[in-house]
Residue, then its C-alpha position, 0 to 999 in steps of 0.5 A: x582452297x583450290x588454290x592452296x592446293x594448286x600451291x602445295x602440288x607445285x613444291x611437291x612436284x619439286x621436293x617430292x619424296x624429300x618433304x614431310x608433314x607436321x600437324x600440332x594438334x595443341x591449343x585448337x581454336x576455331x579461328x585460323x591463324x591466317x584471320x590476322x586477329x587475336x585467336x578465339x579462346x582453345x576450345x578442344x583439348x590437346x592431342x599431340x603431334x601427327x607427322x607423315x611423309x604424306x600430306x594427305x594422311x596426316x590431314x585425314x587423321x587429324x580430322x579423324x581425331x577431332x571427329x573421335x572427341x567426346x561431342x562437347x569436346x568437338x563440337x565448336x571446332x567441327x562446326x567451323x570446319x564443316x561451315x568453311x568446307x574444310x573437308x573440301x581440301x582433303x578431296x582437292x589433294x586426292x583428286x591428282x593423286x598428292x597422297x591418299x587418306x588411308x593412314x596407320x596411327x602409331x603411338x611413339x609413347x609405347x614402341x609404334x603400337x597401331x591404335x585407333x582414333x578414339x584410343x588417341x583422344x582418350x589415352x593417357x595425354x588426357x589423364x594425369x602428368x599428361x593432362x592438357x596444360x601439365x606439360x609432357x603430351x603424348x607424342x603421336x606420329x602417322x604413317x601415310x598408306x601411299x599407293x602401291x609402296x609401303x608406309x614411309x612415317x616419320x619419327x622424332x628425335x629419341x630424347 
């Protein structure tokens, strides 16, 4: 873990301000695809796209979202990340300062409205046209609440 952190510090001392963070939260399972064995059922149901120009944000509110899933929904995928200390890597990011955990959901689906973790896994992906497996998931996009500047998010493609 440590390791992976030491890695991506490098390319962020590099690319700095020029780099951006893409979490798919869509057909989770809980084996990782760096196992290198077929992946274990989707055992959560989809969330949508988180972006930042914070690594550490985008990693927080991803394990914010899957903490707001109705226990049943959570349960195997939180267990696995908790048995792997899987939060340890988010305090491995803050400790030299490659981005802070405090963050801004928007909803690009209704004009950047702010909304809580618990709204993004009970919204309208969860209903209807949007309903895991029917095509169309709400898009969600992050900002990262960097120290001492304003929040930088990043926004997709109008379509």
């Amino acid at each position: 873990m440590e390791r992976m952190t030491e890695s991506s510090k490098a390319v962020l001392d590099r690319f700095g301000r020029h780099a951006a963070f893409v979490n798919v939260m869509r057909s989770m399972s809980v084996s990782c695809d760096c196992e290198g064995v077929g992946a274990q059922p989707v055992v959560t149901p989809d969330i949508g796209i988180l972006a930042s120009t914070d690594m550490l944000a985008v990693d927080q509110a991803c394990i914010d979202l899957v903490h707001a899933m109705a226990e049943d929904d959570r349960h195997d995928l939180a267990e696995r990340i908790e048995s792997r200390h899987g939060l340890r890597q988010l305090s491995r990011l803050e400790e030299p300062g490659m981005g802070n955990g405090r963050y801004v959901l928007l909803d690009m689906d209704h004009d950047d409205a702010r909304i809580r973790a618990t709204d993004a896994v009970a919204g309208p992906a969860r209903s209807g046209a949007d309903a895991p497996g029917a095509g169309g998931p709400a898009i969600r996009s992050l900002t990262g609440c960097e120290r001492a500047r304003p929040p930088h998010g990043v926004r997709a493609p109008s379509s």
